[in-house]
VOBABA-858417 format. One line per 2 residues: their letters; for each residue x, y, z of C-alpha. Coordinates in Angstrom, 1 decimal, decimal comma, padded with zeros to 4 digits, always signed. Example, Ala and Ser with C-alpha at 12.3 -4.5 7.8 and 13.67 -1.06 7.14 Angstrom:
// residues 2
AS	+012,3:-004,5:+007,8 | +013,7:-001,1:+007,1;
This chain:
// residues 331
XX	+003,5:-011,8:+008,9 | +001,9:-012,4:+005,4;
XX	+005,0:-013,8:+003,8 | +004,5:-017,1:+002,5;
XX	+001,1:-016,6:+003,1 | -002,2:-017,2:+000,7;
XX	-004,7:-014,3:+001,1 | -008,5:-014,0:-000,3;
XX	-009,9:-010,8:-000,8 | -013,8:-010,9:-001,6;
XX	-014,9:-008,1:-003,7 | -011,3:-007,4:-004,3;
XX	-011,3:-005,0:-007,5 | -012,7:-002,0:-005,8;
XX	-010,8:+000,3:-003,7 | -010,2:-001,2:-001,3;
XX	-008,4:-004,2:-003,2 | -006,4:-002,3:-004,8;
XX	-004,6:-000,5:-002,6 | -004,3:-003,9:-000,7;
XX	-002,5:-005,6:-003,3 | +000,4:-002,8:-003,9;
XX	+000,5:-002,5:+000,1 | +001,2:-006,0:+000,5;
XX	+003,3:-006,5:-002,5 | +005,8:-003,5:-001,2;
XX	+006,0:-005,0:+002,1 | +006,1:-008,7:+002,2;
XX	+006,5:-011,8:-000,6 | +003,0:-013,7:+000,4;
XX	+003,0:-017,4:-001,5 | -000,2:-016,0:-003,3;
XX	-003,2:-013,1:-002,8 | -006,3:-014,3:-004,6;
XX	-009,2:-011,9:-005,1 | -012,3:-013,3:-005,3;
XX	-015,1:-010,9:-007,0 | -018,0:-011,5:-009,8;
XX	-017,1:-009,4:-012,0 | -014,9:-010,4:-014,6;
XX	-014,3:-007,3:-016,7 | -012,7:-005,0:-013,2;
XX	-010,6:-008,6:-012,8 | -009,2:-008,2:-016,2;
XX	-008,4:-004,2:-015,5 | -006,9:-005,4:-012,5;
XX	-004,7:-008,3:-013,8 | -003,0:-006,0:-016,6;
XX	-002,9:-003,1:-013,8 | -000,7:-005,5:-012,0;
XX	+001,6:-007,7:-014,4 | +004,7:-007,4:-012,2;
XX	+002,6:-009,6:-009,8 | +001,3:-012,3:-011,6;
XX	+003,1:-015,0:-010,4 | +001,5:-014,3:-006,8;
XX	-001,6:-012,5:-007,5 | -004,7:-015,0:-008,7;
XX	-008,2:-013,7:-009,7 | -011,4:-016,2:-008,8;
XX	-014,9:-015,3:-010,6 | -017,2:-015,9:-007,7;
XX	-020,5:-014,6:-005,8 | -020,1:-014,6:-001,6;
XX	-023,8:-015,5:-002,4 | -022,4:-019,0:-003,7;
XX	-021,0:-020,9:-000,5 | -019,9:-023,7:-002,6;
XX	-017,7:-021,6:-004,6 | -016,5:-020,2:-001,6;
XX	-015,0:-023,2:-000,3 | -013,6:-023,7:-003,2;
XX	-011,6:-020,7:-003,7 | -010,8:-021,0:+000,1;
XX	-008,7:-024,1:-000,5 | -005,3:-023,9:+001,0;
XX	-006,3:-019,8:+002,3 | -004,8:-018,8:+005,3;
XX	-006,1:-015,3:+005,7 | -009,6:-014,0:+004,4;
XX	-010,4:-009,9:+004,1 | -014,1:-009,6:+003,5;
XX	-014,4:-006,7:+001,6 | -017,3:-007,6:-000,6;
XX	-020,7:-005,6:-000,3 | -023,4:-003,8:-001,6;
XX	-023,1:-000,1:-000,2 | -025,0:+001,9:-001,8;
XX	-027,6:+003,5:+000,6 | -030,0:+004,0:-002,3;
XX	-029,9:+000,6:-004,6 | -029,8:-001,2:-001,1;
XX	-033,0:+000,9:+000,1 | -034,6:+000,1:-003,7;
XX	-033,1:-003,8:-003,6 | -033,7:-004,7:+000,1;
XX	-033,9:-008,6:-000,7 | -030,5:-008,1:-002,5;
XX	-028,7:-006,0:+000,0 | -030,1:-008,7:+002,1;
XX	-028,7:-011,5:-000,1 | -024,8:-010,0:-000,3;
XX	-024,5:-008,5:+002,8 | -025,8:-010,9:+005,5;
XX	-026,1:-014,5:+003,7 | -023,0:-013,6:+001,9;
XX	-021,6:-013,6:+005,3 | -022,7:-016,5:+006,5;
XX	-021,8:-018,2:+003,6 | -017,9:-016,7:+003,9;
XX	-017,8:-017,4:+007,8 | -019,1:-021,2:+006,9;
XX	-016,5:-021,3:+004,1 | -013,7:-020,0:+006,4;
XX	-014,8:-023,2:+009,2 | -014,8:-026,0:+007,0;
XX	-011,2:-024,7:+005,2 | -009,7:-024,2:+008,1;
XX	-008,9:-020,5:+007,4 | -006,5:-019,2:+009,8;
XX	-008,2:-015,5:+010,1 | -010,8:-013,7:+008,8;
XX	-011,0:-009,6:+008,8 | -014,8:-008,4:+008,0;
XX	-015,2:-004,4:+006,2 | -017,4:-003,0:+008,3;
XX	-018,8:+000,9:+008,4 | -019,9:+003,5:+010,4;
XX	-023,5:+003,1:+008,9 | -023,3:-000,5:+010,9;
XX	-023,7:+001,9:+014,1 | -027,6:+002,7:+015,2;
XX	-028,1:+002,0:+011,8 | -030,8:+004,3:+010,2;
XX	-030,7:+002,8:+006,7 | -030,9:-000,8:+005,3;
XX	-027,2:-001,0:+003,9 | -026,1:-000,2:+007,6;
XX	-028,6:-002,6:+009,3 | -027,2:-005,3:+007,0;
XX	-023,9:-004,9:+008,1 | -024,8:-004,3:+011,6;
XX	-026,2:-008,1:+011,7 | -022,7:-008,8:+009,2;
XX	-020,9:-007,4:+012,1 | -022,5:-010,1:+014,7;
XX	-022,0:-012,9:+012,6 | -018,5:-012,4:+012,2;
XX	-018,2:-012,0:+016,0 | -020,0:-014,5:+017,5;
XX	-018,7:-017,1:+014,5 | -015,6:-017,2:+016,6;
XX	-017,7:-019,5:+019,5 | -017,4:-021,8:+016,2;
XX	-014,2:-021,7:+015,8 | -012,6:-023,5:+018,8;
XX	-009,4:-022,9:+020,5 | -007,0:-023,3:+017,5;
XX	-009,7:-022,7:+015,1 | -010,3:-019,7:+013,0;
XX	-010,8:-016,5:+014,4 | -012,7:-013,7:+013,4;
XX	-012,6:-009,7:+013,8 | -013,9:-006,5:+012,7;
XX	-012,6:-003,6:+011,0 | -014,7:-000,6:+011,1;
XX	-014,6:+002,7:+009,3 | -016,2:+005,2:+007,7;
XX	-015,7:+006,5:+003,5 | -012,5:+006,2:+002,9;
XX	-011,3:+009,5:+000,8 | -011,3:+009,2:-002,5;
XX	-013,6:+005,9:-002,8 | -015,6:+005,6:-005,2;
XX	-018,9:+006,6:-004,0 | -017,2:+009,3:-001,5;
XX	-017,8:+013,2:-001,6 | -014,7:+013,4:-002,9;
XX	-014,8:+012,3:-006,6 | -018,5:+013,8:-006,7;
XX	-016,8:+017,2:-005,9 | -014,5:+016,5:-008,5;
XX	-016,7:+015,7:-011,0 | -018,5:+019,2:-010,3;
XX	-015,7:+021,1:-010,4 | -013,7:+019,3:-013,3;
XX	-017,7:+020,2:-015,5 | -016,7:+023,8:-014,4;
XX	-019,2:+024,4:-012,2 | -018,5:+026,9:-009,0;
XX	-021,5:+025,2:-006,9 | -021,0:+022,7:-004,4;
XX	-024,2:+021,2:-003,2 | -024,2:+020,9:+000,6;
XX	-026,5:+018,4:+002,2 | -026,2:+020,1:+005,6;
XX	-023,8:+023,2:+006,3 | -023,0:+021,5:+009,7;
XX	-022,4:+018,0:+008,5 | -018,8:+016,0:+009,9;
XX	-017,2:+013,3:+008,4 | -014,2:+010,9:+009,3;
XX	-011,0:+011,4:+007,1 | -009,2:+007,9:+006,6;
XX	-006,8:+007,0:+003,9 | -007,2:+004,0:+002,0;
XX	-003,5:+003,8:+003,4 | -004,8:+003,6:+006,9;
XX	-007,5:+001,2:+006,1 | -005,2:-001,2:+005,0;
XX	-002,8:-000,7:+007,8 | -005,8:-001,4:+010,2;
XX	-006,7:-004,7:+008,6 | -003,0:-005,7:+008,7;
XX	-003,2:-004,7:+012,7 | -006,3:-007,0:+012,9;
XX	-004,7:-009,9:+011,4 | -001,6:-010,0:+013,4;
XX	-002,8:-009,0:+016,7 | -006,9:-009,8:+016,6;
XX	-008,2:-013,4:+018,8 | -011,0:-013,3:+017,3;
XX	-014,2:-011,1:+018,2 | -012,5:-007,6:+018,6;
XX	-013,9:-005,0:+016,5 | -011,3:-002,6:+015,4;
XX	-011,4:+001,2:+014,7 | -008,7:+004,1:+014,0;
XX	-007,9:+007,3:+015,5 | -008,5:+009,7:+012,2;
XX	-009,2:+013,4:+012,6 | -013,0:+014,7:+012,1;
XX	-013,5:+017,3:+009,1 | -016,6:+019,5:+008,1;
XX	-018,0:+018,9:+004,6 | -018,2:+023,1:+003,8;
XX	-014,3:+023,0:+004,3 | -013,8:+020,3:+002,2;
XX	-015,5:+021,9:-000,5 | -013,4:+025,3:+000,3;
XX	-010,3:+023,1:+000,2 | -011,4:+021,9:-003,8;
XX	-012,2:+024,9:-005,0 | -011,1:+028,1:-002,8;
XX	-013,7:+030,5:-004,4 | -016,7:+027,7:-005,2;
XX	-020,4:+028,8:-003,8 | -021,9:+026,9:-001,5;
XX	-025,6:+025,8:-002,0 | -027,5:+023,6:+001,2;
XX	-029,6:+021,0:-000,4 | -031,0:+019,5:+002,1;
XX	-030,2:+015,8:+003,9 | -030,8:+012,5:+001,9;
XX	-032,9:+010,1:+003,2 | -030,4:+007,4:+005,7;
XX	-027,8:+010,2:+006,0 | -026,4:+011,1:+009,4;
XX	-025,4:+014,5:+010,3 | -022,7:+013,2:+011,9;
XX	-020,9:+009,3:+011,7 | -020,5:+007,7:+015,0;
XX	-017,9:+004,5:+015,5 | -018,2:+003,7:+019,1;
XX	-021,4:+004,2:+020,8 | -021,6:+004,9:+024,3;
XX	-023,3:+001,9:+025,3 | -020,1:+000,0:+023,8;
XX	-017,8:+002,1:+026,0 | -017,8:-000,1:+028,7;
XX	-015,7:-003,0:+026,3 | -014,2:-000,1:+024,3;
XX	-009,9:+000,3:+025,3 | -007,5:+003,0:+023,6;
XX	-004,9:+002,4:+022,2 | -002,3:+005,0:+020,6;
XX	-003,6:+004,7:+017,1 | -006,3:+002,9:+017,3;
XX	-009,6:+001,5:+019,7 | -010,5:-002,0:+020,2;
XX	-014,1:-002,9:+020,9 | -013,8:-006,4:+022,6;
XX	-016,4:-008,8:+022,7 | -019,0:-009,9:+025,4;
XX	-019,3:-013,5:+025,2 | -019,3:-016,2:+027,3;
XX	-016,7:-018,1:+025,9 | -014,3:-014,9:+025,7;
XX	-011,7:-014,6:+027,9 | -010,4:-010,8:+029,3;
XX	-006,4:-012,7:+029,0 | -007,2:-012,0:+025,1;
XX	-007,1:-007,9:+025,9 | -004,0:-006,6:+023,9;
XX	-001,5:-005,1:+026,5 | -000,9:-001,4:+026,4;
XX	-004,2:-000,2:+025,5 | -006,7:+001,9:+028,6;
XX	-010,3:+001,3:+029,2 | -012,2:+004,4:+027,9;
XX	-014,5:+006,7:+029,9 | -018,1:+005,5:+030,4;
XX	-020,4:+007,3:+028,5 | -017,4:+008,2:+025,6;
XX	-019,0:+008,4:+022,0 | -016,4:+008,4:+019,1;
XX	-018,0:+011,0:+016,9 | -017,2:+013,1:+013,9;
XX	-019,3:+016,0:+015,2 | -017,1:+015,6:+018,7;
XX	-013,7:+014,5:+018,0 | -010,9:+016,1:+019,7;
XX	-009,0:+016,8:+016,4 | -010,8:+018,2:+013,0;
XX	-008,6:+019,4:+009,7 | -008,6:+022,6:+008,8;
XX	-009,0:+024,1:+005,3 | -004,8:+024,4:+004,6;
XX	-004,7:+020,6:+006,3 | -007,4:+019,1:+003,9;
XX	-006,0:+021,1:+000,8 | -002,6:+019,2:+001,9;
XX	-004,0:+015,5:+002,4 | -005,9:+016,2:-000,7;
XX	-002,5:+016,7:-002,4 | -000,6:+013,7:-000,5;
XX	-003,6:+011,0:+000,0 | -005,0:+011,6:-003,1;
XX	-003,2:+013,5:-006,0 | -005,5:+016,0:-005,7;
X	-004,5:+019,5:-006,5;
């Protein structure tokens, strides 16, 4: 589906990005695969990092704050991945007007972009802190989130159409628990701070964050808010799974922190259908049409709640120590 294709990826050098580029270079021959970020010293990491591309892959100095250099670098695009944020709960607490800038203008400005190119697709990043939103970074993308969805009224019948994805830290991201556990352990420390001994977290692969955005591209009609089926895990066995014999310390929640992440709440059961690896939170517009619903999938129980604290399937310590090993190179 991508081959032949020319793909932008906003904030392109971070994670995200770069699992996206050896993912789509492994499994199709796209025509190019820009990434469009501001910060010209990760873009030159990134550009030697991936030599045996460079007669595909482009890098574009640019702010999703600047719409005319949006359009721009959205010249002859086909398919847009909005991966560009700030995400930091604390600097986006400290820098409202900032987070506010990035997150929801920035937005705007790529949905505008996207219009007057004539973008085929666009796939927005979202997060779990989008959901009841208790901080500012996920009240930013909450309102992120509707402006991607309702931009599709914009859009027009063959016009271009625009989904979520939705998930939760990815392991090993920077900014995860993951490398912060790792940095404790590689100092030599045997105490792992605990915010809460009963916290939960989702456990996606930057693998299966990828593959979800691929999913959204080739099967989304624009306003569907993706989210995958990923197992549940408990932050103390994590910590048990990095270090078998570290001591673990309760700190005490930070400030925007849930206990638990939620992806689906129950009030969005009701347009919420399961699928085998995946849900699909369809929209509830005017000018949305129920012949968009992707066959196969089944209309969840009202009242359901996708949470880490509830879900059906949580990884043990031996699972973690292994996924560790396989997702990440951790041993």
């Amino acid at each position: 589906m991508l081959n032949n294709k020319t793909i932008l990826v906003t904030g392109g050098t971070g994670s995200f990005g770069h699992h996206f580029v050896e993912y789509v270079f492994a499994h199709y021959n796209p025509k190019k695969l820009i990434i469009y970020s501001r910060d010209e010293f990760k873009q030159y990491h990134m550009a030697n990092r991936y030599k045996e591309y460079e007669d595909a892959l482009r890098f574009f100095i640019g702010d999703v704050r600047d719409a005319a250099r949006l359009r721009r670098a959205m010249k002859g695009v086909d398919y847009v991945i909005h991966a560009a944020a700030l995400k930091q709960v604390p600097a986006c607490e400290y820098n409202p007007n900032e987070a506010i800038k990035t997150n929801i203008m920035g937005a705007v400005n790529v949905i505008e972009a996207a219009l007057d190119e004539e973008v085929d697709k666009v796939v927005a990043l979202s997060t779990d802190k989008a959901v009841s939103p208790i901080n500012l970074y996920g009240g930013t993308k909450f309102v992120s989130d509707k402006l991607f969805c309702a931009a599709n009224a914009y859009g027009g019948a063959n016009g271009t159409t625009f989904s979520v994805v939705r998930y939760g830290n990815v392991a090993g991201s920077r900014g995860s628990v993951i490398p912060f556990f790792q940095s404790i352990i590689d100092r030599g420390e045997s105490v792992l701070p605990i915010t809460d001994f009963n916290m939960t977290r989702f456990w996606i692969s930057l693998e299966q964050g990828v593959e979800l955005v691929v999913q959204a591209l080739e099967n989304s009609r624009g306003g569907e808010t993706y989210i995958s089926k990923i197992p549940s895990f408990r932050i103390t066995d994590l910590a048990k799974a990095m270090k078998e014999d570290c001591e673990l310390k309760e700190v005490g929640i930070r400030e925007g922190e849930k206990l638990h992440e939620v992806m689906i709440t129950r009030e969005d059961s009701v347009r919420t259908y399961e699928y085998e690896k995946n849900y699909i939170i369809y929209p509830h517009y005017d000018w949305w049409s129920k012949t968009f619903i992707i066959p196969g999938g089944k209309l969840v129980e009202p009242g359901f709640e996708y949470n880490s604290g509830t879900n059906k399937v949580f990884l043990t310590v031996e699972e973690l120590r292994e996924k560790l090993k396989t997702d990440l190179d951790i041993h």
